[in-house]
C-alpha positions in Angstrom: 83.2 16.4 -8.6 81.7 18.7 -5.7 83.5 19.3 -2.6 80.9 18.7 -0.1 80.6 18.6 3.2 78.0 17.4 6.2 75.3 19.4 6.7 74.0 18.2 10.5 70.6 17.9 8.8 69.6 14.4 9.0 67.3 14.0 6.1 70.1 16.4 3.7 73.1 14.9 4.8 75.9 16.1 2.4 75.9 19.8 0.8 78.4 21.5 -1.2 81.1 23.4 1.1 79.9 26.6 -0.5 76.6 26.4 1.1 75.4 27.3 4.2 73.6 27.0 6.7 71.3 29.5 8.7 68.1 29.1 11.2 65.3 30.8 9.2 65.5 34.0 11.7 68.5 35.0 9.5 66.5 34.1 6.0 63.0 35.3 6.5 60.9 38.2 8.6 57.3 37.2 9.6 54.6 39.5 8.4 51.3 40.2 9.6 49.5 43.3 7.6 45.3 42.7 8.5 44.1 44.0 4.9 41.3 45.3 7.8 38.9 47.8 5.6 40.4 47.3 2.7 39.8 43.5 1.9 36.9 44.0 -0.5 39.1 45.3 -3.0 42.0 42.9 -2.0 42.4 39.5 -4.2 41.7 36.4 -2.2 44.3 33.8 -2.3 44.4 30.3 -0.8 47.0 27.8 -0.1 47.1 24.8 -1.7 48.5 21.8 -2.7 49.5 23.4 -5.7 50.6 26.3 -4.6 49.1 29.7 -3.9 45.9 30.2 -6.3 44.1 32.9 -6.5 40.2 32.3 -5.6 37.4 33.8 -7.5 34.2 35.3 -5.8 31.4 31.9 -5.4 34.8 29.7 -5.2 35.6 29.5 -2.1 34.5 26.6 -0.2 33.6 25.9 3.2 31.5 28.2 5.6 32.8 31.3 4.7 32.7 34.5 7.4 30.7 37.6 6.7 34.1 39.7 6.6 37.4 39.4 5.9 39.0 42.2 7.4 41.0 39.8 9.6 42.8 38.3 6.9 46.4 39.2 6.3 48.1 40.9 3.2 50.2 39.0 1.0 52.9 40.2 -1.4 55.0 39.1 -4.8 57.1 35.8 -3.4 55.9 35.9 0.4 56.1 32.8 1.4 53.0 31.2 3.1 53.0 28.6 5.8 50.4 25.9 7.4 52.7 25.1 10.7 49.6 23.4 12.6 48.7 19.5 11.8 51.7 19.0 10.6 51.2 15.1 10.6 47.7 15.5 8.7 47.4 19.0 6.6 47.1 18.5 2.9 48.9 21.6 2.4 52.5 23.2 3.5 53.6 25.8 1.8 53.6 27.9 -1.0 55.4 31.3 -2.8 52.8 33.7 -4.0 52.7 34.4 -7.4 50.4 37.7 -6.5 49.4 40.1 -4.2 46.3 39.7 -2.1 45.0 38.5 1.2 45.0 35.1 3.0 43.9 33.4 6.0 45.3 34.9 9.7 45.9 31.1 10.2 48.8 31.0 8.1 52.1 32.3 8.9 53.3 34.8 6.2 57.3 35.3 6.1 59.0 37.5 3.4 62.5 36.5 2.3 65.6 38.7 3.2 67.9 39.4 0.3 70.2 36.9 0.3 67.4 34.2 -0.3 65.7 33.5 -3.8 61.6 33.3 -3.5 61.5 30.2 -6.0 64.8 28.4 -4.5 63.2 28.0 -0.9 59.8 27.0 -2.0 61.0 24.2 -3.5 63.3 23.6 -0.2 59.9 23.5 1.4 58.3 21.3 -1.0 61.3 18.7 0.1 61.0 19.6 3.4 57.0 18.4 3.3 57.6 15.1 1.7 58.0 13.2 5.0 56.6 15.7 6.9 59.8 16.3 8.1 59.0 19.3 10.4 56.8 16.9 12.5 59.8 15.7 14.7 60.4 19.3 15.5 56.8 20.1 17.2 55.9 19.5 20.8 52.5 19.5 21.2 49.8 16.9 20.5 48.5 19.1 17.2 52.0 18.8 15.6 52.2 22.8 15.0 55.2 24.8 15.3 55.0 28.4 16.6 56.2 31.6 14.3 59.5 31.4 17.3 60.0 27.5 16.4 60.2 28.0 13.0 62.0 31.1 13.0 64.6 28.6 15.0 65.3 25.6 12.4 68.3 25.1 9.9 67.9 25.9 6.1 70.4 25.4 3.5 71.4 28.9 1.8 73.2 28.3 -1.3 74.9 31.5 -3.1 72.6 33.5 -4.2 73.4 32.6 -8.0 73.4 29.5 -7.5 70.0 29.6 -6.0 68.4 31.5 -9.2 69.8 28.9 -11.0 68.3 26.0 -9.1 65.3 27.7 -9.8 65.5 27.9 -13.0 66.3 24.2 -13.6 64.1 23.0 -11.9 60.9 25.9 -13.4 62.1 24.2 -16.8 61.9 20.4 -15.3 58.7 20.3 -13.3 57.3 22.0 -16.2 57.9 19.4 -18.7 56.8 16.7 -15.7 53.4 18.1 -15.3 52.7 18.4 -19.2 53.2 15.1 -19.1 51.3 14.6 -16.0 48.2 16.6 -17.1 48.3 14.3 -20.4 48.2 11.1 -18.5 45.4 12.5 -15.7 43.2 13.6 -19.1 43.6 10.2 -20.4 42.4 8.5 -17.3 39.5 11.4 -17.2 38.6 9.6 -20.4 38.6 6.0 -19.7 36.4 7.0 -16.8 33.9 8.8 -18.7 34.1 5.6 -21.2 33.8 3.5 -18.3 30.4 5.4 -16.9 29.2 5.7 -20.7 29.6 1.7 -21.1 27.9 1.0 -18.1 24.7 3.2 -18.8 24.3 2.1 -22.2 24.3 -1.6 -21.2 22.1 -1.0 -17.9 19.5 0.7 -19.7 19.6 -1.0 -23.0 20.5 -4.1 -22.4 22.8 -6.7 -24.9 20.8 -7.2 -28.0 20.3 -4.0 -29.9 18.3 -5.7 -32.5 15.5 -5.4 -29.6 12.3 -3.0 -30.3 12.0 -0.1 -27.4 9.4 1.0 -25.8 8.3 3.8 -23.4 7.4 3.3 -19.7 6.9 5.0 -16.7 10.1 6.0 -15.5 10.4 9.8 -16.4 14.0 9.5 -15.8 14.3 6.4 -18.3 11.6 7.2 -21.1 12.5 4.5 -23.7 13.6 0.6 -22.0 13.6 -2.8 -24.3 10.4 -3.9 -25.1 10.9 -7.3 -23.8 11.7 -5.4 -20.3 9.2 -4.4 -17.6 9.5 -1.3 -14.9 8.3 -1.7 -11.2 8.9 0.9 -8.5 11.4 0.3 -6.2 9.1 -0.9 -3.2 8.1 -3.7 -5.3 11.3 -4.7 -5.9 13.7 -3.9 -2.8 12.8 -4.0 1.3 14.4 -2.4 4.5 16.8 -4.2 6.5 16.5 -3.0 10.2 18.0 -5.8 11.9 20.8 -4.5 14.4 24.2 -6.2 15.4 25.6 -8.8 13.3 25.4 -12.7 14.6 28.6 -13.4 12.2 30.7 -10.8 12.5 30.6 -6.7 14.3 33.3 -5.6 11.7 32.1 -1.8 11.1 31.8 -1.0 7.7 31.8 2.2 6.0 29.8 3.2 2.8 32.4 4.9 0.2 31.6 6.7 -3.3 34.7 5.3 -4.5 35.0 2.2 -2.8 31.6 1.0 -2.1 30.8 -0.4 1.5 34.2 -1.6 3.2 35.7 -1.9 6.1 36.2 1.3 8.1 40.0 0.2 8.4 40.5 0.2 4.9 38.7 3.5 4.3 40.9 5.2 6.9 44.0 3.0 5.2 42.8 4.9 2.1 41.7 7.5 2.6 43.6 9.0 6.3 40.4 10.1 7.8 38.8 8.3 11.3 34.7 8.4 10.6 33.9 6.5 13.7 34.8 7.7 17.4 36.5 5.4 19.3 34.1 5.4 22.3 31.2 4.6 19.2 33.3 0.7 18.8 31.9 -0.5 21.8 28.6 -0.1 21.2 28.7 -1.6 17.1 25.7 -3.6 18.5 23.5 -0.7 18.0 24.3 -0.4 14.6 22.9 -1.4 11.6 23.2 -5.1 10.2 25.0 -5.5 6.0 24.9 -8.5 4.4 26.7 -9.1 1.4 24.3 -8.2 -1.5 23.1 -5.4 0.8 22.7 -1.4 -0.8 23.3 1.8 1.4 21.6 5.2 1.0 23.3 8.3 3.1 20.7 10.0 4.8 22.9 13.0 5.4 24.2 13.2 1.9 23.3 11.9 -1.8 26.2 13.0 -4.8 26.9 9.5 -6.0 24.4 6.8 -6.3 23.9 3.9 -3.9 26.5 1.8 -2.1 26.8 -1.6 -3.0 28.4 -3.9 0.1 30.8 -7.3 -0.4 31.1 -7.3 2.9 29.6 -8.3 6.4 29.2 -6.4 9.2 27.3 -3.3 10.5 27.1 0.3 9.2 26.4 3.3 11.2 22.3 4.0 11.8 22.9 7.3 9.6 22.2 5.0 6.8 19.5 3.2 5.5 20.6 -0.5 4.5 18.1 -2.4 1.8 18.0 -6.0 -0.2 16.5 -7.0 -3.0 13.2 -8.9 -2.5 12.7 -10.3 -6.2 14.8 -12.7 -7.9 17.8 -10.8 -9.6 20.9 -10.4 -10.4 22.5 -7.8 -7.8 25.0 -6.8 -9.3 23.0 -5.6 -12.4 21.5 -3.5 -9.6 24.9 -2.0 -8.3 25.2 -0.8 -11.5 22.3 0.6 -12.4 22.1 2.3 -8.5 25.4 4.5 -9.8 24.4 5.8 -13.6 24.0 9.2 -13.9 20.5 9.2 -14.9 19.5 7.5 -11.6 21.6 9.8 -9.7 19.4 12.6 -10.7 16.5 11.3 -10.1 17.1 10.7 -6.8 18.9 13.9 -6.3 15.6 15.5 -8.0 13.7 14.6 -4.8 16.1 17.3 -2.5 16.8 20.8 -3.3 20.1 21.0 -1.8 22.3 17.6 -0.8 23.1 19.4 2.4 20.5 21.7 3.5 17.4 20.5 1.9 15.1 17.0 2.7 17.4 14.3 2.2 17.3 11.1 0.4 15.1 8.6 2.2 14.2 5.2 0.8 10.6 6.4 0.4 11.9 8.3 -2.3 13.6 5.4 -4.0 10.5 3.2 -3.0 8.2 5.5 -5.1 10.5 5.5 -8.1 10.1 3.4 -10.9 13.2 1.3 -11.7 14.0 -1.2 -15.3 13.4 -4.9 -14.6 14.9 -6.8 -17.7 14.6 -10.6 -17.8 17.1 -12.3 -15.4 18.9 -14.2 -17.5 19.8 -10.9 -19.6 21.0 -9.0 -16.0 23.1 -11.9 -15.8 25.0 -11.4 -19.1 24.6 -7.3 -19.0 26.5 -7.7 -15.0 28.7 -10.5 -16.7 30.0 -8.0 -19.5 30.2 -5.0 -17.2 32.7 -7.0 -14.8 34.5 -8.1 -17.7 34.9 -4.5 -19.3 35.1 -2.5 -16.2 38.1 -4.6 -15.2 39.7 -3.8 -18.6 39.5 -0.5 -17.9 40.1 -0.3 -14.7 43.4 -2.2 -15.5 44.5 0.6 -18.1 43.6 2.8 -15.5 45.6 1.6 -12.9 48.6 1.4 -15.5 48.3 5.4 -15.9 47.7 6.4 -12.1 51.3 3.7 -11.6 52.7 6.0 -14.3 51.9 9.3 -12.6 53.4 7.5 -9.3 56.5 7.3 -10.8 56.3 11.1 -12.5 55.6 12.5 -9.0 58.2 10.2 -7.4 60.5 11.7 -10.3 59.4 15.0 -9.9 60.1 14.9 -5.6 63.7 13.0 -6.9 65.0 15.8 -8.5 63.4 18.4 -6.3 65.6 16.8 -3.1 68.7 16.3 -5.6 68.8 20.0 -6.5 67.8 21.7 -3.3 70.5 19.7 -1.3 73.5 20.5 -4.1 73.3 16.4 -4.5 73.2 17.5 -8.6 74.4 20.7 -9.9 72.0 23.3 -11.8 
C-alpha cells in the first residue's frame, strides 16, 4: 500500500508522499498573444464543455464581432481557463488539442516542464465538479484574477507518473463515452419513436381500416374521412383576463416541460426568467387555467405549451382555450407534431428577427377535428405509450448518471494518487 500523506487541500485530502504540492505560479506561465492581423487565417477554437473544439466558419453562435483581431493565440496543450461565474459557467477548462485563436475572455496558461498537458486537465476537470474554486473568489461574480489563480495549490505528481495517469485514464474515459454515446443514441431513438407515434395517431387517428380523405389543411392533405377540419378561430379563443382570483403562482412556458412553475424551471433548468422587482406586480400578468395553451410571441421552435397548472404567465405570451367540446389533451398533442410546427413557423421568416407568431396566424389556420369520442381514445393511448417510453427513457438518462458519476469517480481517484495508474 501507498505511503501517503496530507495534502492541506480539503476536497484532496490524502496524496502519496511522492507528490507535491505547488501554487500554479510554479506550474504554469499566462499567455496573452492577440493573433491581431493575422486572425483570418488563424483556426477558431471555443471552450466547451467537452473540451476545446475547433469551430467551423457559420458555426459559431451568438452575436459574433466584425473582427477578431483581439482574440488571443492558442497553442498544442495550452491550457484554457473561464475564471469568471464560477458559480454558474457551463464551462471550466480545457487542453487544446490544436493551434488557433480564442476569446480574450479566457485566461490562456502554458505548462512549464515539469507538468503533463493531459495530467492537469483532468486535475481541472476534478477541480470543476463542485465548483471548487468558488470558495476562493471575492467578488460578487465569483471570478478569480490571472494573480489569484496563479496563487492556489495543485498537486504535481512525478512527471512519469503523471504521463501515466494520463494514459489510464485516455484509455478509461474512452471506453466510458463509447458506452455513453451508445446509450444517448438509443434514447435519440425512443424519442424520434416517441414523436413518430404521436403524429401518426394525431393525424390518423385509431382505426386504420378508416377511408381518407383530403381537406383544406395544406400542411395535413389527407385526414380520416369520418373527420372534419375547422380553422383554429372556430375552434380556440383568447384569454386576456389578468391576475389570478385562485392563485398568483407565476408560471413559465417550457419546450421541454410545458407551462410550470417558474420555481421548478429555474430548479431545472438554473436560469432566473423573472426579475425580482417583476413578483410584485404578477397582477399585471396574464391569467392560465389548467387546460390553457401558450404561444411565445418572441420566439416559435417548438409547438405550443400546454399548462397543468394555475396561475399567471408573463404578457409576452398569448394564453388561449378551447371554445368547442374536446378532448384537450388530443390538442396538446397535436399543437407539438412536426407538421404543425412548420406551419406555424411558415408564417415568420426568421424565429428571431422576422414577424413573429401571433394567434392570428394560428386563428387562420385550419386544424383536424375528429369525433370526440375518438380524441379521447387517440389522447388515452398517447398517455399510455408516451409513459412507456418515457419510462425506458428515464432508465437510460439514470444509466448515463451513473457512467458520468463513474467517469468523475475515477477521474478524482487518479488525480489525487487515491488509485495507482
Amino acid at each position: 500500500m501507498r505511503e501517503m500523506k496530507d495534502s492541506g487541500i480539503d476536497w484532496v485530502h490524502e496524496i502519496p508522499i511522492s507528490w507535491n504540492i505547488k501554487k500554479n505560479k510554479y506550474n504554469f506561465t499566462l499567455k496573452k498573444t492577440i493573433v491581431g492581423t493575422k486572425w483570418e487565417n488563424t483556426q477558431l477554437l471555443s471552450l466547451t464543455k467537452y473540451g476545446i473544439a475547433a469551430i467551423k466558419d457559420g458555426e459559431q453562435t451568438g452575436k459574433v464581432p466584425a473582427s477578431l483581431a483581439a482574440y488571443q493565440k492558442v497553442d498544442i496543450d495550452d491550457i484554457v481557463m473561464c475564471l469568471f461565474d464560477l458559480d454558474c459557467s457551463a464551462v471550466f477548462s480545457g487542453r487544446s488539442p490544436f493551434e488557433g485563436m480564442i476569446s480574450p475572455a479566457y485566461k490562456c496558461f502554458k505548462c512549464l516542464p515539469h507538468i503533463h498537458a493531459r495530467y492537469v486537465d483532468y486535475y481541472f476537470r476534478t477541480v470543476f465538479v463542485g465548483r471548487k474554486y468558488m470558495r476562493y473568489s471575492k467578488n460578487v461574480r465569483y471570478s478569480l484574477n490571472a494573480d489569484e489563480f496563479m496563487a492556489l495549490p495543485i498537486l504535481v505528481p512525478p512527471l512519469e507518473e503523471q504521463r501515466r495517469i494520463a494514459d489510464f485514464l485516455d484509455r478509461e474515459c474512452a471506453k466510458i463515452d463509447l458506452i455513453t454515446a451508445d446509450i444517448e443514441k438509443q434514447i435519440e431513438i425512443l424519442e424520434q419513436y416517441k414523436r413518430s407515434v404521436i403524429s401518426e395517431r394525431v393525424t390518423k387517428g385509431m382505426d386504420c381500416s378508416v377511408g381518407i380523405i383530403s381537406c383544406d389543411a395544406k400542411w395535413l392533405p389527407m385526414i380520416p374521412k369520418n373527420w372534419s377540419v375547422k380553422r383554429g378561430k372556430y375552434c380556440f379563443s383568447i384569454r386576456n383576463t389578468k391576475g389570478n382570483n385562485i392563485t398568483l403562482e407565476l408560471l413559465s412556458p417550457t419546450q421541454k416541460y410545458g407551462v410550470i412553475p417558474q420555481r421548478l424551471y429555474e430548479e431545472y433548468s438554473t436560469q432566473v426568467t423573472v426579475k425580482v422587482n417583476e413578483r410584485t406586480n404578477l397582477r399585471s400578468f396574464k391569467t392560465i387555467h389548467p387546460g390553457d395553451f401558450c404561444i411565445s410571441l418572441r420566439s416559435f421552435e417548438g409547438g405550443f405549451e400546454y399548462s397543468t397548472y394555475e396561475g399567471v404567465v408573463s404578457p409576452a405570451y398569448t394564453v388561449f382555450y378551447p371554445t368547442i367540446k374536446c378532448d384537450r389533451r388530443y390538442y396538446k398533442y397535436l399543437f407539438k407534431i412536426s407538421q404543425f410546427i412548420a406551419e406555424m413557423n411558415s408564417y415568420s421568416l426568421s424565429l428571431r428577427d422576422g414577424k413573429p407568431i401571433s394567434f392570428d396566424d394560428f386563428a387562420n389556420t385550419y386544424i383536424p377535428i375528429p369525433p370526440l369520442k375518438e380524441q379521447q381514445a387517440i389522447a388515452d393511448y398517447l398517455d399510455k405509450k408516451c409513459a412507456e417510453i418515457d419510462g425506458v427513457i428515464a432508465d437510460k438518462k439514470e444509466q448515463l448518471d451513473v457512467l458520468e458519476n463513474y467517469k468523475k469517480s475515477i477521474i478524482y481517484e487518479y488525480v489525487t494518487g487515491k488509485k495507482e495508474a
